[in-house]
LUMRO-916973 format. One line per field, with one value per residue (C-alpha): residue number from 0; residue in one letter; chain; z, y, x. Coordinates in nm, 2 decimals, decimal comma. Layout:
REM residues N
i <- c(NUM:...)
aa <- c(a:...)
ch <- c(A:...)
zz <- c(Z:...)
yy <- c(Y:...)
xx <- c(X:...)
//
This chain:
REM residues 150
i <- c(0:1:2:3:4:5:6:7:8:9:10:11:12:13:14:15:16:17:18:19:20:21:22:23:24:25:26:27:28:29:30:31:32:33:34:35:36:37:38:39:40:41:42:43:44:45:46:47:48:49:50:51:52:53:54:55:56:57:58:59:60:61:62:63:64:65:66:67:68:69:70:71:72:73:74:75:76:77:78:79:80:81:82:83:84:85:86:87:88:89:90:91:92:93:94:95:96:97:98:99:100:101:102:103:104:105:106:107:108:109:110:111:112:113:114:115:116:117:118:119:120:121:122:123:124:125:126:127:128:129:130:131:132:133:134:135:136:137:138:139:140:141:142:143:144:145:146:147:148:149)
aa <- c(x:x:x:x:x:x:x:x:x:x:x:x:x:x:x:x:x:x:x:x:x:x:x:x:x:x:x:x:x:x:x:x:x:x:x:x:x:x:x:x:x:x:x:x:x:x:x:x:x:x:x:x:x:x:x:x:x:x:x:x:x:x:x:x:x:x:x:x:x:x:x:x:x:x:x:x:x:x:x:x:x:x:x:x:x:x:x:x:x:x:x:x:x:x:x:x:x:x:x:x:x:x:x:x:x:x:x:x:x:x:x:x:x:x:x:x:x:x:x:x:x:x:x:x:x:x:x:x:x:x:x:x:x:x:x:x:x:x:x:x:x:x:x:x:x:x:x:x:x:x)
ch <- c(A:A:A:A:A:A:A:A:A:A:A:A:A:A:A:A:A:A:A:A:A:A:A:A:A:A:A:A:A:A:A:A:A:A:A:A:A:A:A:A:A:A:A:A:A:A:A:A:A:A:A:A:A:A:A:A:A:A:A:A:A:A:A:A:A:A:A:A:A:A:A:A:A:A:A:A:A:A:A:A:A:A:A:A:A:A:A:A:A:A:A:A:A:A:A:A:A:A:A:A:A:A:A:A:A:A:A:A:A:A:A:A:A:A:A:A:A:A:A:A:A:A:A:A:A:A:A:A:A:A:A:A:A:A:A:A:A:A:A:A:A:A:A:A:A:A:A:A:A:A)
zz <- c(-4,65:-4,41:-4,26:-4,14:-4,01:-3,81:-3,65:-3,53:-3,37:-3,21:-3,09:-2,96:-2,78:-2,64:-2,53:-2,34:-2,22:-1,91:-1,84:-1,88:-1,64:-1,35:-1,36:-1,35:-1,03:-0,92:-0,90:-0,69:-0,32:-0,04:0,16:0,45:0,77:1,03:1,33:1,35:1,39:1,72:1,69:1,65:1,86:1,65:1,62:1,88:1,78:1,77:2,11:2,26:2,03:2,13:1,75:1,66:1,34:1,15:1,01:0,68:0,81:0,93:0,69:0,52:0,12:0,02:-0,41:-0,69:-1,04:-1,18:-1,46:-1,67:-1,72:-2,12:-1,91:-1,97:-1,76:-1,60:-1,55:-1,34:-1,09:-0,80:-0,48:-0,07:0,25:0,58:0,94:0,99:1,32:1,11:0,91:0,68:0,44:0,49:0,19:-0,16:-0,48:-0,83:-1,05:-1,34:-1,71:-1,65:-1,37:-1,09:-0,77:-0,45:-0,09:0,26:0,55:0,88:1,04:1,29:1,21:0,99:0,67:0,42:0,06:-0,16:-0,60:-0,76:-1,19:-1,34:-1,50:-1,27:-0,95:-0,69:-0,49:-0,13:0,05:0,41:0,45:0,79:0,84:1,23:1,17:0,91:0,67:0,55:0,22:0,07:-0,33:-0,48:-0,81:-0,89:-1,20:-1,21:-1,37:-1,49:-1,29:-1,29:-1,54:-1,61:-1,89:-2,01)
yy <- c(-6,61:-6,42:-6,80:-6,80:-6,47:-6,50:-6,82:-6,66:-6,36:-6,63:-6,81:-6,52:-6,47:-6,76:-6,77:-6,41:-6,41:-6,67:-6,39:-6,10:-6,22:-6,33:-5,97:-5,83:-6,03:-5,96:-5,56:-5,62:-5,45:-5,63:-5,69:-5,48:-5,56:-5,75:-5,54:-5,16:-4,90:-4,76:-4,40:-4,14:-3,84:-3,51:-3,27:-3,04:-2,69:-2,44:-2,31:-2,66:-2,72:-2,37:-2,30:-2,00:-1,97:-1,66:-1,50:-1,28:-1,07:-0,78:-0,74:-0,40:-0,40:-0,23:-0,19:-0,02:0,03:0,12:0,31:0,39:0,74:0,74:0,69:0,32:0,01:-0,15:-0,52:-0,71:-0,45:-0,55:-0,41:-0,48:-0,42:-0,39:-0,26:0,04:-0,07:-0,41:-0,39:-0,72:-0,63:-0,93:-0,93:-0,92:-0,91:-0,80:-0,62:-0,80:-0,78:-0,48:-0,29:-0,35:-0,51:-0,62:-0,74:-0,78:-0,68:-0,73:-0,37:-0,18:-0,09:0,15:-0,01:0,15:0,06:0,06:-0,01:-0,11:-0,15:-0,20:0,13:0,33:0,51:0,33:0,53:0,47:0,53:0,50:0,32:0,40:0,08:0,18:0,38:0,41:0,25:-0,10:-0,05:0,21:0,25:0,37:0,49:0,51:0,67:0,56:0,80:0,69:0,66:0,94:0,85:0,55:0,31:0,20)
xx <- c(-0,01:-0,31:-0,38:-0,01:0,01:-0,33:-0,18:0,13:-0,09:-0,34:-0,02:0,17:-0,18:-0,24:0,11:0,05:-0,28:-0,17:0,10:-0,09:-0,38:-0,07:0,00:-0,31:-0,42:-0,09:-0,20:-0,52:-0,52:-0,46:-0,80:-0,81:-0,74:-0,92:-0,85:-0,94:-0,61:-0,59:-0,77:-0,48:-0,46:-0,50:-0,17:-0,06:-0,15:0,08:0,05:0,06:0,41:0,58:0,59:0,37:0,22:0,28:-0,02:0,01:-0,33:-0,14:0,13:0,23:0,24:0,53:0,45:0,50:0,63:0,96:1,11:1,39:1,53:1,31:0,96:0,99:0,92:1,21:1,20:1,46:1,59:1,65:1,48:1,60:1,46:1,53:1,47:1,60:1,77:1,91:2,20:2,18:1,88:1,60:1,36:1,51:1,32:1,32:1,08:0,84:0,80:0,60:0,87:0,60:0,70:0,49:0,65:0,45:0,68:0,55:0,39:0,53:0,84:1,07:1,21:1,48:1,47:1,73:1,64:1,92:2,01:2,31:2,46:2,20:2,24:2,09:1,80:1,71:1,38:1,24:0,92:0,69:0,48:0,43:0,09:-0,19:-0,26:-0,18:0,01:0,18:0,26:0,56:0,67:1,09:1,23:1,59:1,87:2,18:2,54:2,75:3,03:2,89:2,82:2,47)
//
């Protein structure tokens, strides 16, 4: 019985290894090409395209940590900004595990910030970014709504 089963698998083999070299030539690379590519001019830089590129170098850090109304951290609320001349709040983010939060507005201008939880009252602070420093940490202990559910 092992003398019939080893000519099946020499068979099956011998039946196979014609396809399975096809396929493996098949996969070789091309060769290259004969002539050179033309040499290709470098990209236009950002002054040359009218685009500018935006450097984070002299943002303001706007962070901080957040807290329920026990002392506790607060993941998950939700903090906006904006200019204080804008009405439609630009940056959006939320708190981590750990109720910290970290967002780079550019400098030079006044930004209002509103923190925001579910069953809490919402608390709004201006942010001066015109002069100073670079960053400026906060710390928010939120209290619950008037009236309101937990």
């Amino acid at each position: 019985m092992p003398l019939v089963r080893w000519r099946v698998v020499l068979g099956t083999a011998a039946f196979l290894l014609p396809l399975f070299t096809t396929s493996i030539q098949a996969q070789e690379p091309p060769p290259p090409p004969s002539t050179p590519s033309p040499p290709q001019s470098p990209p236009a830089s950002p002054e040359q395209s009218g685009k500018q590129r935006y450097s984070h170098a002299n943002d303001f850090l706007i962070e901080g940590t957040v807290f329920n109304d026990k002392g506790l951290s607060f993941p998950g609320v939700q903090l906006r900004f904006r200019r204080m001349d804008e009405k439609k709040y630009r940056w959006e983010t939320s708190t981590a595990s750990r109720g910290d939060f970290a967002v780079r507005v550019p400098q030079g201008s006044q930004y209002e910030m509103v923190v925001h939880a579910k069953g809490f009252a919402d608390q709004t602070r201006t942010v001066d970014a015109k002069s100073g420093g670079n960053e400026q940490r906060m710390v928010f202990r939120m209290e619950p709504a008037a009236g309101g559910k937990k």
